[in-house]
DSSP file (Angstrom, degrees, kcal/mol; ACC not computed):
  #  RESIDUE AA STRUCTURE BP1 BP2  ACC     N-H-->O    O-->H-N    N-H-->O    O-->H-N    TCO  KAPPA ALPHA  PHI   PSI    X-CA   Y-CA   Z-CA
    1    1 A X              0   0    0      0, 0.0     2,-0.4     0, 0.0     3,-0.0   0.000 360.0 360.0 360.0 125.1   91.7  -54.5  -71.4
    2    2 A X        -     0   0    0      1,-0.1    51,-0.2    55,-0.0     3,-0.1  -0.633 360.0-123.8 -79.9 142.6   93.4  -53.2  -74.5
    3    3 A X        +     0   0    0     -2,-0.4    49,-0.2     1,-0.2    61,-0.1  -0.220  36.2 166.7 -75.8 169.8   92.8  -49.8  -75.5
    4    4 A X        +     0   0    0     47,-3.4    59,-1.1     1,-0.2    60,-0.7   0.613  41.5  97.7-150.9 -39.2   91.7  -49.8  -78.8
    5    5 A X        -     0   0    0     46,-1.6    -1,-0.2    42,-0.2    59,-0.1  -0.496  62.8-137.8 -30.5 117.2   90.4  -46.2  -79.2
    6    6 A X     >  -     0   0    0     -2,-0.2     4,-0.9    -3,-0.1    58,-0.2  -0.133  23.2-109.0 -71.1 155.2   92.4  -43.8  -80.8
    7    7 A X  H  > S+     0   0    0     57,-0.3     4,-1.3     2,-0.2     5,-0.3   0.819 120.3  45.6 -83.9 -20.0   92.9  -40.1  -79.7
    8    8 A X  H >> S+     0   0    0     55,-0.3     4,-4.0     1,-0.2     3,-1.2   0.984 118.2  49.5 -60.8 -43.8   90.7  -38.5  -83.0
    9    9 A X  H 3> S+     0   0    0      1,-0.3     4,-1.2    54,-0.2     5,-0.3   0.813 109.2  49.5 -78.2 -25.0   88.1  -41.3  -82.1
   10   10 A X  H 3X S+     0   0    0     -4,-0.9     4,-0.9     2,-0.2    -1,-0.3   0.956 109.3  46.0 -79.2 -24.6   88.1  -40.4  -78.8
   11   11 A X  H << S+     0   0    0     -4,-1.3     4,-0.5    -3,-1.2     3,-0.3   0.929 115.3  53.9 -62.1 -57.5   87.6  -36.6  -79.2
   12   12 A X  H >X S+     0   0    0     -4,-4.0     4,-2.2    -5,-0.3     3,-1.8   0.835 109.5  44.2 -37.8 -54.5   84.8  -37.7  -81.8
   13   13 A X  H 3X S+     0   0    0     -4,-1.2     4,-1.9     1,-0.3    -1,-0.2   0.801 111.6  52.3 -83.2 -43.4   83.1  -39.9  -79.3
   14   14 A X  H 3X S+     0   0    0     -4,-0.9     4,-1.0    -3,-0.3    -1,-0.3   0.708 112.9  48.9 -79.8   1.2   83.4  -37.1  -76.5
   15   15 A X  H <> S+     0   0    0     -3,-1.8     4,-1.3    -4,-0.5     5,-0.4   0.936 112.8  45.6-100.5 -72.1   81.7  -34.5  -79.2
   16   16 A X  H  X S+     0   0    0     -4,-2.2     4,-1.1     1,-0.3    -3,-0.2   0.586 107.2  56.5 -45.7 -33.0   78.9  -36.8  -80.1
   17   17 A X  H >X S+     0   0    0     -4,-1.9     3,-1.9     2,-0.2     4,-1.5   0.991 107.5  49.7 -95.1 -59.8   78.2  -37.6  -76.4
   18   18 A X  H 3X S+     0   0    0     -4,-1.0     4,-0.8     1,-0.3    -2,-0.2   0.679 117.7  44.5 -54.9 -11.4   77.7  -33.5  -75.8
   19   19 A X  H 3X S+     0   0    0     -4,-1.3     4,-1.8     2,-0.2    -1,-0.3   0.717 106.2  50.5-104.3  -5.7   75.3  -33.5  -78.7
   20   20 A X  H << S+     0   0    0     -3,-1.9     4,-0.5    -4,-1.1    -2,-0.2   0.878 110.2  55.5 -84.7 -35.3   73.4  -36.2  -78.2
   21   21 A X  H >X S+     0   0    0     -4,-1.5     4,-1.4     2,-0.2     3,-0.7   0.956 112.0  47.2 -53.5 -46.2   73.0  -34.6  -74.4
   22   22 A X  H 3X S+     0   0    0     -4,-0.8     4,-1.2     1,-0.3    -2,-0.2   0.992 108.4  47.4 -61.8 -66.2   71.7  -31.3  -76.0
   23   23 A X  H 3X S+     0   0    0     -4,-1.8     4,-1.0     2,-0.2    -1,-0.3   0.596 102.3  68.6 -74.2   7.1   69.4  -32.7  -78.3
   24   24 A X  H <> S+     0   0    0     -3,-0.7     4,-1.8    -4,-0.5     3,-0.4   0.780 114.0  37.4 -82.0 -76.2   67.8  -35.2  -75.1
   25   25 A X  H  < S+     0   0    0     -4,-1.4    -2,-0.2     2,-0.2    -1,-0.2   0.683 106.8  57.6 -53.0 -14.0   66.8  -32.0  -73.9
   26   26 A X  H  < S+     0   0    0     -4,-1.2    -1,-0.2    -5,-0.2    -2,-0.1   0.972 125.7  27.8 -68.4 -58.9   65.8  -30.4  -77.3
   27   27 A X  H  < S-     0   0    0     -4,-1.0    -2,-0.2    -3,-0.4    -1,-0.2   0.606 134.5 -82.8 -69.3 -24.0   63.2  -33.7  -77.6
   28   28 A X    ><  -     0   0    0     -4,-1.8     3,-5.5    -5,-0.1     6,-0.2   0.593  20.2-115.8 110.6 108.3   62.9  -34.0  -73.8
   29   29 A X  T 3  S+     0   0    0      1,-0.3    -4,-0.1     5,-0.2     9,-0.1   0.580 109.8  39.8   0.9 -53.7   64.4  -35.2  -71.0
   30   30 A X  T 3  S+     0   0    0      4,-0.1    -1,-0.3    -6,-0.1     2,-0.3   0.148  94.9 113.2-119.6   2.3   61.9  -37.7  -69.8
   31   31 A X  S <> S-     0   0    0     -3,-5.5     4,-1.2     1,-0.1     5,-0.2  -0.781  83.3-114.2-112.8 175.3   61.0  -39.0  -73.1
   32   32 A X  H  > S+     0   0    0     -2,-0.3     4,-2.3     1,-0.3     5,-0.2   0.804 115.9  37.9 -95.7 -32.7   61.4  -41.9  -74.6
   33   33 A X  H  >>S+     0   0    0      1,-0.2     4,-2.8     2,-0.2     5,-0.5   0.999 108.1  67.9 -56.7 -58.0   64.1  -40.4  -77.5
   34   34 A X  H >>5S+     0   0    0      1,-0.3     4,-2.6    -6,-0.2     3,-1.2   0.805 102.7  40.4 -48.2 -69.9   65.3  -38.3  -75.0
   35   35 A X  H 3X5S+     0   0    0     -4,-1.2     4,-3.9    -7,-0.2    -1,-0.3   0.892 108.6  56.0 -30.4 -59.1   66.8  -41.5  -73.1
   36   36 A X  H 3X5S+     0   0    0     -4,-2.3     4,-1.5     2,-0.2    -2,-0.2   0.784 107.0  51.9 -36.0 -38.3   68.1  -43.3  -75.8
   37   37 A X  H <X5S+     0   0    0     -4,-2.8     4,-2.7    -3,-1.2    -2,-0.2   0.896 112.2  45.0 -67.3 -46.2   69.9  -40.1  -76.4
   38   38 A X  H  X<S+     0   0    0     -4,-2.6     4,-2.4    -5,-0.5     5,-0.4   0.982 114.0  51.4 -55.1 -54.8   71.4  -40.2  -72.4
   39   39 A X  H  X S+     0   0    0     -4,-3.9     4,-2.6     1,-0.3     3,-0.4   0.914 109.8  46.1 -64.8 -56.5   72.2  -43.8  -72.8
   40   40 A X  H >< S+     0   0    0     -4,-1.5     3,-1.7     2,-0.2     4,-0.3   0.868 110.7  58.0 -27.3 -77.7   74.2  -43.2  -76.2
   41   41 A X  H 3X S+     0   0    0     -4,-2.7     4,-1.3     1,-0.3    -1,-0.2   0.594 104.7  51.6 -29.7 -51.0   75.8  -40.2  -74.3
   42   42 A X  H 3X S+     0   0    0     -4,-2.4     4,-1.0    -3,-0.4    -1,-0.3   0.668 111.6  40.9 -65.1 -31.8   77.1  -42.6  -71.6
   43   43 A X  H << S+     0   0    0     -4,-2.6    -2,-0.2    -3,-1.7     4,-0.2   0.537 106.7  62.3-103.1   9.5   78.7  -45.0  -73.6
   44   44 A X  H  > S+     0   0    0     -4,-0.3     4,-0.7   -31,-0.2    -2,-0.2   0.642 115.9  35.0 -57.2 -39.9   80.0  -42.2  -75.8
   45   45 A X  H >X>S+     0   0    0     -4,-1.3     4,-4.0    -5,-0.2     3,-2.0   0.982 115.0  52.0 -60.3 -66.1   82.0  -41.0  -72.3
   46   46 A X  H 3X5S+     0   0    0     -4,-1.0     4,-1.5     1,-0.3     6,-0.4   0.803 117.3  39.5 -63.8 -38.4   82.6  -44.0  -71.0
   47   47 A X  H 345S+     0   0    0      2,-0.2    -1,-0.3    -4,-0.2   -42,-0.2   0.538 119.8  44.1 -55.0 -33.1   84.3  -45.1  -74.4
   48   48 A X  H <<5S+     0   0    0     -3,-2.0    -2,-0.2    -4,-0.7    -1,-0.2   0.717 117.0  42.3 -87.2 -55.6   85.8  -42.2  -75.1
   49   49 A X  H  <5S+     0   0    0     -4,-4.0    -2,-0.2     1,-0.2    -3,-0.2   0.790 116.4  49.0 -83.7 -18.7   87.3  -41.5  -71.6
   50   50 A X  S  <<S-     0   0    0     -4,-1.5    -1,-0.2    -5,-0.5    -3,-0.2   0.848  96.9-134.7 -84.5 -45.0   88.4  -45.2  -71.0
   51   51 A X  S    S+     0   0    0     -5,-0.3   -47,-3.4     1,-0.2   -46,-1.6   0.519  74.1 112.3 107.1  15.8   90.3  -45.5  -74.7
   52   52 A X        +     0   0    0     -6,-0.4     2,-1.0   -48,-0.2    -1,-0.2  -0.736  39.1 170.4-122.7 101.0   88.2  -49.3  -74.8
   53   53 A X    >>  -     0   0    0     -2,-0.7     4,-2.1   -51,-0.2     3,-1.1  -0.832  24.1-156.1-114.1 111.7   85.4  -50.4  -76.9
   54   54 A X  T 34 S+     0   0    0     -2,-1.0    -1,-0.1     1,-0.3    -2,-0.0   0.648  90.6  62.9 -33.7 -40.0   84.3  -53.6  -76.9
   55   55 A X  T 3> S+     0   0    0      2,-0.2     4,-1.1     1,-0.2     3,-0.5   0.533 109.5  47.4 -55.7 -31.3   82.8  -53.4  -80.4
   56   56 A X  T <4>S+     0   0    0     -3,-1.1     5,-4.0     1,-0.2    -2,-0.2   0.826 109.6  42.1 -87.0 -36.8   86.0  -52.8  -81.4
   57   57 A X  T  <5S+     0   0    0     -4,-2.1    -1,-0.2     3,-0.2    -2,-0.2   0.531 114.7  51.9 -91.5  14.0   88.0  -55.1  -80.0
   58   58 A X  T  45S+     0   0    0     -3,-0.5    -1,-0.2    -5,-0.1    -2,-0.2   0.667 119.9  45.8-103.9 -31.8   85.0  -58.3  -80.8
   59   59 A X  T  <5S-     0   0    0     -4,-1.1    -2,-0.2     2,-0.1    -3,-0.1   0.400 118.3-122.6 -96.5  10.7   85.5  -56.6  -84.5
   60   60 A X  T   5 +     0   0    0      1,-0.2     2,-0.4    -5,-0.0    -3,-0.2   0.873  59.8 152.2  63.3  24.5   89.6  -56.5  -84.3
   61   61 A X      < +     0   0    0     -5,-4.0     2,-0.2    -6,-0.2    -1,-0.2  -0.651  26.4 178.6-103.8 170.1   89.4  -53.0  -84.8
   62   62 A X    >   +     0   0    0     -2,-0.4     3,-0.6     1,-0.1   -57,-0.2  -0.811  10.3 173.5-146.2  94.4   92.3  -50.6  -83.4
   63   63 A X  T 3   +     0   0    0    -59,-1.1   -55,-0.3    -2,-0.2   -54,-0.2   0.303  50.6 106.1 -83.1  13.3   92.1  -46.9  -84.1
   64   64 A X  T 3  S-     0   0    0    -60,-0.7   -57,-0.3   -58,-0.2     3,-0.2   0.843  87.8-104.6 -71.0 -21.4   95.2  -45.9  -81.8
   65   65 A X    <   -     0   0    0     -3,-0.6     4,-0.4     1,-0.2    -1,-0.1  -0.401  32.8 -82.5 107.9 138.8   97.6  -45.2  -84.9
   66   66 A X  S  > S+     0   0    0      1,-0.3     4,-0.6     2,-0.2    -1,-0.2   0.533 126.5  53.9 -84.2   1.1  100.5  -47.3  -86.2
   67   67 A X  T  4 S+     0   0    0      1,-0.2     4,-0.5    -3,-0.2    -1,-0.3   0.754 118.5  38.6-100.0 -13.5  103.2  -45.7  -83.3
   68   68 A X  T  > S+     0   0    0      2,-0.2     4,-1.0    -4,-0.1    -1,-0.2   0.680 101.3  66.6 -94.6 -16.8  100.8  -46.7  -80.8
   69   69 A X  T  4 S+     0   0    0     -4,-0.4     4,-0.5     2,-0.2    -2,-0.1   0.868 105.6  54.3 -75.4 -57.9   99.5  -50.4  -82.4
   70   70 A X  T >< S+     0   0    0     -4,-0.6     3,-0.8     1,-0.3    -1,-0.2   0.852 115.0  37.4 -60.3 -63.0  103.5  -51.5  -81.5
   71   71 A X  G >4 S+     0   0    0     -4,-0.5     3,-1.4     1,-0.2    -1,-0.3   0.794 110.4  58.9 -83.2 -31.8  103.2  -50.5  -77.9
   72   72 A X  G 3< S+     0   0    0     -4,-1.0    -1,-0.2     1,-0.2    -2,-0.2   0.612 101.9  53.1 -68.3 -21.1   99.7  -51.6  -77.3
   73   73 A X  G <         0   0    0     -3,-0.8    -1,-0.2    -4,-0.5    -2,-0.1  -0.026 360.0 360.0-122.1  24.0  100.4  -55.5  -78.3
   74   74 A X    <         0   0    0     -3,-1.4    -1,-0.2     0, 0.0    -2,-0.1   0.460 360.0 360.0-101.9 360.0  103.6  -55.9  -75.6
């Protein structure tokens, strides 16, 4: 897998996934928002912390940054 996640977009991804945790508990844990939120959260980590999105790479997109683009495509 090529990374395709960038380091702003990864910071982003790991901030989204810690609000989306907060507000499943603001709405509730066990309810149905409240999952939807967890699931988001987890494929905000996993995305974030891996540098790989699938969506990205099915849509050709590449947020690593043109000194990293070069290194990424040996």
């Amino acid at each position: 897998m090529k990374k395709t996640v960038g380091t702003a977009d990864r910071v982003i991804r790991i901030v989204i996934a810690a609000v989306a945790i907060v507000l499943a508990f603001v709405v509730g844990a066990s309810s149905a928002w409240g999952i939807i939120l967890f699931i988001v959260a987890a494929v905000m980590v996993v995305t974030g912390s891996s540098a790989y999105c699938p969506l990205y790479s099915m849509a050709k997109i590449n947020t690593l940054g043109h000194a990293n683009k070069s290194h990424a495509s040996r």
